[in-house]
N, C-alpha and C positions, 0 to 999 in steps of 0.2 A: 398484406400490410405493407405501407410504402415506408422507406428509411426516409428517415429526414437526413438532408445533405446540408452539412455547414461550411463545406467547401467553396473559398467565395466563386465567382462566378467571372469565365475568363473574361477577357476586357479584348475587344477587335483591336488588332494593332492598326495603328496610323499612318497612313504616308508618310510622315514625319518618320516614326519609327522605325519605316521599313528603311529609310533611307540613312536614315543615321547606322542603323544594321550593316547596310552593303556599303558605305562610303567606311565604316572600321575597316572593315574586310578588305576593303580595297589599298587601304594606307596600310594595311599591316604587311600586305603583298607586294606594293608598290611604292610606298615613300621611304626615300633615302637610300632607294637600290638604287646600282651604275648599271646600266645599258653596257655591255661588254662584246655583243656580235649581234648584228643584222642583216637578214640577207632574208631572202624568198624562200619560200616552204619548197623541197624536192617535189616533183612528180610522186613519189613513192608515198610520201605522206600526205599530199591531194588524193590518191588515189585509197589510201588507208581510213580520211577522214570520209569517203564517197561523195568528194568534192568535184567539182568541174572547172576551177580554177583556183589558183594559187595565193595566197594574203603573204604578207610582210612578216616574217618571225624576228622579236628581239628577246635576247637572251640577256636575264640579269645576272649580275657576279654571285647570285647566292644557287644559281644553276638552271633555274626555275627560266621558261618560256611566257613569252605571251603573241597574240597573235588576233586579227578584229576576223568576226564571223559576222554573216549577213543579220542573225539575228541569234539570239540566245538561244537555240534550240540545235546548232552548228549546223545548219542546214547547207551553209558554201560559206566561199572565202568574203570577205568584205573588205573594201576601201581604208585606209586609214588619212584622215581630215586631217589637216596641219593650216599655223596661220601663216606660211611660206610665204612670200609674192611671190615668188620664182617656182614652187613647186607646191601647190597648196593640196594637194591631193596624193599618195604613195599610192597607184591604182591593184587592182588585183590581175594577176598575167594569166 
């Protein structure tokens, strides 16, 4: 005998959705912190993420890192894009 389910029924999240999701996520992380030190990632921690080159680390005053990977899986270091004229690009070393 089957049970009847009155449980509604999930609803697929939207693009929209997802995005409003990870853009909270991201201000909650990132808006209204100070940049407090910048500098390139050691050799040790290239080596510790099974990287082959180095990205840009900036540290915010609440202690927390950030740092660009080639793609969301942290598979290498990645570029970080700026609208510089003079330096539009922070390359990976």
């Amino acid at each position: 005998m089957a049970k009847n389910s009155t449980a509604p029924a999930m609803q697929p999240r939207t693009r929209e959705d997802i995005e409003r999701e990870w853009t909270a996520i991201a201000q909650a992380q990132l808006l209204n912190r100070k940049i407090v030190a910048v500098r390139y990632m050691t050799i040790k921690e290239m080596e510790d993420l099974g990287w082959f080159c180095r990205a840009v680390i900036c540290q915010l005053d609440d202690g927390n890192i950030f740092y660009p990977s080639c793609d969301d899986e942290g598979n290498n270091a990645g570029a970080l894009f700026t609208n510089n004229k003079r330096h539009g690009t922070l390359p990976v070393l």
